[in-house]
C-alpha positions in Angstrom: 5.9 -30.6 6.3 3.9 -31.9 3.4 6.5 -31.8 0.9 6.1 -35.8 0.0 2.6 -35.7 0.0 2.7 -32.6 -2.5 5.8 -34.3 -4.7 3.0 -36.9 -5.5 0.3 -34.4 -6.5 3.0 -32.5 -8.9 3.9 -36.3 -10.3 0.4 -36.2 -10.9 -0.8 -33.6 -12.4 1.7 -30.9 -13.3 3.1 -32.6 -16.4 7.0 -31.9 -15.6 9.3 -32.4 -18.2 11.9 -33.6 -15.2 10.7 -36.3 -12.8 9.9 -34.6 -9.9 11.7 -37.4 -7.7 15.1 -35.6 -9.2 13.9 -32.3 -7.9 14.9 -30.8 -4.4 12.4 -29.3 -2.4 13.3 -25.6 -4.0 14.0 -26.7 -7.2 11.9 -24.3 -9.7 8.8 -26.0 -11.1 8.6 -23.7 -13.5 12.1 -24.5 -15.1 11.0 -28.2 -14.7 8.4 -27.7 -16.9 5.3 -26.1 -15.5 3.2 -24.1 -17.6 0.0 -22.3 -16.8 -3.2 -24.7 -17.5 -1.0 -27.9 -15.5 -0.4 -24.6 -13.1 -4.1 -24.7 -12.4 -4.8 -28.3 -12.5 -2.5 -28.8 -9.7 -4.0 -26.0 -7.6 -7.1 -28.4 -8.0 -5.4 -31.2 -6.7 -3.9 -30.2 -4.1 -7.2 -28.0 -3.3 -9.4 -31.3 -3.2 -6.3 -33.4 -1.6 -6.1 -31.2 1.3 -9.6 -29.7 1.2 -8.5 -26.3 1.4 -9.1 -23.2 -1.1 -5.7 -21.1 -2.2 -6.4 -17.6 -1.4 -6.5 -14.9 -4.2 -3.3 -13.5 -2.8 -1.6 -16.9 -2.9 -2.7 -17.3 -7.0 0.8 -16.1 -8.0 4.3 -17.6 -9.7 5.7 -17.3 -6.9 3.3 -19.8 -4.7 3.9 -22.3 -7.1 7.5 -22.0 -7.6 8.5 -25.3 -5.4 7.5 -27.8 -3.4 8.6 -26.0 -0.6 7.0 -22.7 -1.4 3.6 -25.2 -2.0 3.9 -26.6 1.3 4.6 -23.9 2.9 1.1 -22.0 1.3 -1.2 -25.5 2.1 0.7 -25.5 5.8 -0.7 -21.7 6.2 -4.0 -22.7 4.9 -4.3 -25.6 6.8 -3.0 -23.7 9.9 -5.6 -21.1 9.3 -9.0 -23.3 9.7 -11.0 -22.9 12.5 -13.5 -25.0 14.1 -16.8 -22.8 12.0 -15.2 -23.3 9.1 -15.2 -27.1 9.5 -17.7 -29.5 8.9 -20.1 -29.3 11.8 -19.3 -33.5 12.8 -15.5 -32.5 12.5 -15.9 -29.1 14.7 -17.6 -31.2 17.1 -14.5 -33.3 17.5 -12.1 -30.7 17.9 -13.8 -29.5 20.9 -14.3 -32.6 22.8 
């Protein structure tokens, strides 16, 4: 669902040692290169891309294994907003 947004974040900021365009959506980050700190600075970019905050049960390997496995944790994130926890102008939209 946001795979192609997300493979632009990891060109970004993860610092692969393989270009993330050869990767498949379950291909293992890790093995491509990821290491702890560009581990982090990606949680920060997709954190401010998709204005969301990763959970402290998401802050684990396993969430940043793939592409898929990161899309699938900002899709849950995403899916889990409600309208308080919005800006007030964009809570206000929702509802009309």
């Amino acid at each position: 669902m946001y795979s192609e947004q997300i493979r632009r974040i990891v060109a970004a900021h993860a610092r692969l040692q393989a270009d993330v365009n050869t990767l498949d959506d379950d291909s293992d980050l890790y093995e491509a290169g990821l290491t702890s700190l560009s581990t982090v600075n990606l949680m920060l970019a997709l954190e401010e891309h998709f204005d969301v905050e990763f959970l402290d049960r998401m802050l684990k390997r396993r969430t940043f294994q793939s592409i898929r496995t990161l899309s699938e944790a900002v899709g849950e994130l995403l899916g889990t907003k409600s309208p308080t926890s919005l800006p007030a102008n964009e809570a206000l939209r929702g509802a009309a």
